[in-house]
C-alpha atoms as a printed R data frame, in Angstrom:
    type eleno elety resid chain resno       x      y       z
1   ATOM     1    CA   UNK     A     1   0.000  0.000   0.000
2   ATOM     2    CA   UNK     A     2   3.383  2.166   0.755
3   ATOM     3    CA   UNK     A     3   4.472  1.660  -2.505
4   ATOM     4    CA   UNK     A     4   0.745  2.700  -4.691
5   ATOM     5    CA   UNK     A     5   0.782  5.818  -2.456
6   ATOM     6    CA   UNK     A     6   4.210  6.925  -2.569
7   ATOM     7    CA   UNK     A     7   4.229  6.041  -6.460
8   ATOM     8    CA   UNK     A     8   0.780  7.920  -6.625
9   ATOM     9    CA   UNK     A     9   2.330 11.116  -4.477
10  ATOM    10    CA   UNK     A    10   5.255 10.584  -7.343
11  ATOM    11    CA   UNK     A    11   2.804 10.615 -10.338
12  ATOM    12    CA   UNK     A    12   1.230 13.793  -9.140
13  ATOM    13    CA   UNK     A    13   4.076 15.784  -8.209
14  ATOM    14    CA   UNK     A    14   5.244 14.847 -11.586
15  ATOM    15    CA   UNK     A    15   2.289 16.391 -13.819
16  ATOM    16    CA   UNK     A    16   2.153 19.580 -11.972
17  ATOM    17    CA   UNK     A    17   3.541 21.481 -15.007
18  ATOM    18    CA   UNK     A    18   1.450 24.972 -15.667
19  ATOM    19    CA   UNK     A    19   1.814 26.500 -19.203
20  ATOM    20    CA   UNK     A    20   0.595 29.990 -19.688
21  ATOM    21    CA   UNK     A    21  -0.833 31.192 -22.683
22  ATOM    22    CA   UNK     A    22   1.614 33.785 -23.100
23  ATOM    23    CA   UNK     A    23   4.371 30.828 -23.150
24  ATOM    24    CA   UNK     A    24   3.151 30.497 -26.772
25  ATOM    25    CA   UNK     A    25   3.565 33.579 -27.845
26  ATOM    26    CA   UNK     A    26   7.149 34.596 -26.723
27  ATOM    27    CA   UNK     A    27   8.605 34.535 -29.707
28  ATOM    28    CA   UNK     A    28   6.008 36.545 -31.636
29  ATOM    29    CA   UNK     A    29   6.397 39.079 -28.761
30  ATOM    30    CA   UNK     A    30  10.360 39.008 -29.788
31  ATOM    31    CA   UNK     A    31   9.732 39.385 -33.359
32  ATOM    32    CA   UNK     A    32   7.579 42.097 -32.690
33  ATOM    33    CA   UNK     A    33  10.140 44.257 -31.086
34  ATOM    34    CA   UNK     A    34  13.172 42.959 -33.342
35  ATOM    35    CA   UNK     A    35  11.024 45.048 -36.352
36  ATOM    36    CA   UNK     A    36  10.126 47.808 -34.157
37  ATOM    37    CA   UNK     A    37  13.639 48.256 -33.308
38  ATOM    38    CA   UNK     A    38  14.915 48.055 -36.914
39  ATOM    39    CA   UNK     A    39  12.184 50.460 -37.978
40  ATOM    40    CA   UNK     A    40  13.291 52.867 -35.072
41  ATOM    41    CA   UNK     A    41  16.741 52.513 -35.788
42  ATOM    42    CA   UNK     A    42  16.194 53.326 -39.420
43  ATOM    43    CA   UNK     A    43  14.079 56.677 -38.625
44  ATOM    44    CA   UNK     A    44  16.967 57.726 -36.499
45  ATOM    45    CA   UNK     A    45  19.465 60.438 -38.003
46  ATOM    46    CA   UNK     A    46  22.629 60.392 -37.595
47  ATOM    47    CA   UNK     A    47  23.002 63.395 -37.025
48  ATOM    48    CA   UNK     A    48  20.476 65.867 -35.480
49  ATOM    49    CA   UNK     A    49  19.794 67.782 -38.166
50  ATOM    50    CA   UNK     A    50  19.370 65.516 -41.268
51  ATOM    51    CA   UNK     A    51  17.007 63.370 -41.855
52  ATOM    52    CA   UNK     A    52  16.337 59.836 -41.625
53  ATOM    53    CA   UNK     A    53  17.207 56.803 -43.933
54  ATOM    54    CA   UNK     A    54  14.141 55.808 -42.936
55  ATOM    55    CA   UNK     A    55  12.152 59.319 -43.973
56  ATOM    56    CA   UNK     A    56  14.407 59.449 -47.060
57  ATOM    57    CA   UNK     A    57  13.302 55.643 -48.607
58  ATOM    58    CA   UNK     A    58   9.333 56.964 -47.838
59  ATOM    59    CA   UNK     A    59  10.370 60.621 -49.916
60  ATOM    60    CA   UNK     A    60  11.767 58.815 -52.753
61  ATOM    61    CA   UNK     A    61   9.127 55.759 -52.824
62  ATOM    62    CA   UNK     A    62   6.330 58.501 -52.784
63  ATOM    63    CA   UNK     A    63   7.977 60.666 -55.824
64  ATOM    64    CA   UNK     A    64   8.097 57.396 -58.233
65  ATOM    65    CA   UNK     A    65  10.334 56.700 -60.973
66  ATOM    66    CA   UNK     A    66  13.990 55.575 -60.948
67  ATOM    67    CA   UNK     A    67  14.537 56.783 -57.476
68  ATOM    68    CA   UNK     A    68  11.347 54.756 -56.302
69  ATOM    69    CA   UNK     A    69  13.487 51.283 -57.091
70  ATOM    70    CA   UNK     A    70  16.687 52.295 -55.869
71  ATOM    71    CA   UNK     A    71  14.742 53.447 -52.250
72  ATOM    72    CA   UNK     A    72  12.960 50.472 -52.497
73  ATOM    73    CA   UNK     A    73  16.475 48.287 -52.581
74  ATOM    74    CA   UNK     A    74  17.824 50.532 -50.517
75  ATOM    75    CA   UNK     A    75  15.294 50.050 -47.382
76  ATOM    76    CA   UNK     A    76  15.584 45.927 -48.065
77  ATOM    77    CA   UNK     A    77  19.245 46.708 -47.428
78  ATOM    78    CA   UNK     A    78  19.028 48.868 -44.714
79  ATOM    79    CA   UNK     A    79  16.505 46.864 -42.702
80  ATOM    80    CA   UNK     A    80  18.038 43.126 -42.938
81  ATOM    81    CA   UNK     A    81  21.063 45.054 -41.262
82  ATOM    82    CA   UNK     A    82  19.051 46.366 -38.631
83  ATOM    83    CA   UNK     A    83  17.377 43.183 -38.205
84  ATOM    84    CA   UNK     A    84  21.668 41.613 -38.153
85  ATOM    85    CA   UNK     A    85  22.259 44.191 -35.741
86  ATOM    86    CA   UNK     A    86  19.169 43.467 -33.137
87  ATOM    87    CA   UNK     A    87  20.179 39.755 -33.327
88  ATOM    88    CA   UNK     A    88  23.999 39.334 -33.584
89  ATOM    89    CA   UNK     A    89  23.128 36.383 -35.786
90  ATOM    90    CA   UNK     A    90  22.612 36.445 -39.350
91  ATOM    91    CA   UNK     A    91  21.643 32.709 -38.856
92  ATOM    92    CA   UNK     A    92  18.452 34.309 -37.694
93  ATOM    93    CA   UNK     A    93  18.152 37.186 -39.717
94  ATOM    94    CA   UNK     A    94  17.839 34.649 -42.360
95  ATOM    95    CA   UNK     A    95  15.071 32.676 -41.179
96  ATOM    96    CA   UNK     A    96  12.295 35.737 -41.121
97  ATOM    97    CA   UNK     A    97  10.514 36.859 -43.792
98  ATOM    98    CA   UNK     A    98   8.573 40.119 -44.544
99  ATOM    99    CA   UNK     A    99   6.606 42.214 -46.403
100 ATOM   100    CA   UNK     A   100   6.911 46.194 -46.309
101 ATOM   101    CA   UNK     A   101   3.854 48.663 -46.990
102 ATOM   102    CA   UNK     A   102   3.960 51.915 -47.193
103 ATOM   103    CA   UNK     A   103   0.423 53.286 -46.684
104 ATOM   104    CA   UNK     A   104  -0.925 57.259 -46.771
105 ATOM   105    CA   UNK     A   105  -4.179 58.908 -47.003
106 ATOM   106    CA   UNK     A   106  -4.543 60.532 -50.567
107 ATOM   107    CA   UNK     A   107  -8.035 62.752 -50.418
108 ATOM   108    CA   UNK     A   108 -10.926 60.451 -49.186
109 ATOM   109    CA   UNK     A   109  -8.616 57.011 -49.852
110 ATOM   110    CA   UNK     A   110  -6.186 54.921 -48.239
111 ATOM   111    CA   UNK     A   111  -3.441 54.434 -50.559
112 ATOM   112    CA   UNK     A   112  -0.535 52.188 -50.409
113 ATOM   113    CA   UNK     A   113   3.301 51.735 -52.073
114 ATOM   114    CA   UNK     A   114   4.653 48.541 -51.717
115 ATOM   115    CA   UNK     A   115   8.788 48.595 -50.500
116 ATOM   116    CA   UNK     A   116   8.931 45.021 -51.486
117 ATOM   117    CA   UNK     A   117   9.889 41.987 -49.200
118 ATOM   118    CA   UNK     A   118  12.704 39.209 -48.208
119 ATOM   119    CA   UNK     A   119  12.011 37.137 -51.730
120 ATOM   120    CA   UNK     A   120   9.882 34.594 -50.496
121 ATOM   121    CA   UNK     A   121   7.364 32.388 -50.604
122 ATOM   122    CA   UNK     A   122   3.767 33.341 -48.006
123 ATOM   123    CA   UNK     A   123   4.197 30.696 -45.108
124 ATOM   124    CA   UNK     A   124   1.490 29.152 -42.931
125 ATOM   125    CA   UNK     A   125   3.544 30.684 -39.883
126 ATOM   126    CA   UNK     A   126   1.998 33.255 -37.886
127 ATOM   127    CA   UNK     A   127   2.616 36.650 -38.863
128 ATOM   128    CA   UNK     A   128   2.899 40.061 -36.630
129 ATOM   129    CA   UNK     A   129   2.825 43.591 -38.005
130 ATOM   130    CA   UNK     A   130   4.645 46.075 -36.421
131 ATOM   131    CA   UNK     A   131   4.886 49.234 -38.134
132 ATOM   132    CA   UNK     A   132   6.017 53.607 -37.734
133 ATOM   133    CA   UNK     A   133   4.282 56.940 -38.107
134 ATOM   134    CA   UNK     A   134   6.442 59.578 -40.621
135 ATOM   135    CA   UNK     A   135   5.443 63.310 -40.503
136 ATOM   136    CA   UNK     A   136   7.106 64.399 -43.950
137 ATOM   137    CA   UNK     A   137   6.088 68.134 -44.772
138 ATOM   138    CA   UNK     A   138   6.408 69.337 -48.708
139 ATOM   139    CA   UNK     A   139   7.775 72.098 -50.363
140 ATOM   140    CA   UNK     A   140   4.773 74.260 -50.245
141 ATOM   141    CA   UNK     A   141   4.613 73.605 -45.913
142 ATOM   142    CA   UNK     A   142   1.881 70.772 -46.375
143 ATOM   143    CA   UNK     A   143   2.456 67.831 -43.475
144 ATOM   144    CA   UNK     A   144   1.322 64.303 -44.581
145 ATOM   145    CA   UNK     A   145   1.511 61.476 -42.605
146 ATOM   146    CA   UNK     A   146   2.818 57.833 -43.272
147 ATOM   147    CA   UNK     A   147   2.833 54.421 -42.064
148 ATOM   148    CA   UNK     A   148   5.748 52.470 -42.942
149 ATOM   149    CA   UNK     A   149   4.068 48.326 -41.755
150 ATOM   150    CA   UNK     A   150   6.050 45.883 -42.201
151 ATOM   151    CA   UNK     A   151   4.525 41.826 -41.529
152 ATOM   152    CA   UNK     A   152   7.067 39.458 -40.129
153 ATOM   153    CA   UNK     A   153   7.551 35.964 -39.813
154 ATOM   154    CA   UNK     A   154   9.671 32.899 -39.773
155 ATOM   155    CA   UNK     A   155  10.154 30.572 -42.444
């Protein structure tokens, strides 16, 4: 009888194990921030008084034509190497994916730009958006306001 109640106790003690919801969602959480950072990092100047690489791609993507590619290569560039430097790893870097929008109001519409993505295929993975607000103001004084989103996930 010992021996059923002490392997009982054992059995118990054994299966006590609590997962949390959140558990399942840590790395989302991390992939979250690791595009939020990149995204911060590239609407940082270097110095105080220029402006952003960030703020510069959404100029040039919004004006068109030859410079609208070269921006366009120019922020896949720039943000895989903010995504290298957030990790350390490009081992990492190299499994997410993603898919940049640039989106503005145009009137009474929504309009969007595409700035491309990592060259691959959609995945069943879970995705998280994460995206940044850019005040850019044109020659004539006029302020309009974008949202760079980008969608992230791992392969």
């Amino acid at each position: 009888a010992g021996l059923i109640m002490l392997s009982t106790a054992f059995i118990i003690m054994g299966s006590l194990n609590v997962y949390t919801p959140g558990d399942a969602h840590i790395s989302d959480m991390q992939l979250k921030q690791l595009g939020s950072d990149a995204l911060l990092m590239m609407d940082t100047p270097d110095y105080r008084h220029e402006k952003s690489t960030l703020r510069d791609i959404v100029e040039a993507v919004e004006a068109g034509g030859a410079g609208a590619t070269t921006a366009i290569g120019n922020f896949k560039v720039e943000f895989e190497n903010q995504l290298k430097k957030g990790t350390g790893s490009a081992e990492i870097v190299d499994s997410i994916m993603y898919n940049a929008t640039i989106y503005y109001r145009d009137g009474n519409s929504i309009e969007n730009l595409e700035l491309g993505d990592s060259d691959s295929e959609i995945s069943r993975q879970p995705a998280i958006s994460t995206g940044r607000l850019i005040l850019i103001e044109d020659h004539w004084g006029a302020k309009k306001v974008y949202r760079v989103e980008v969608r992230l996930w791992r392969k």
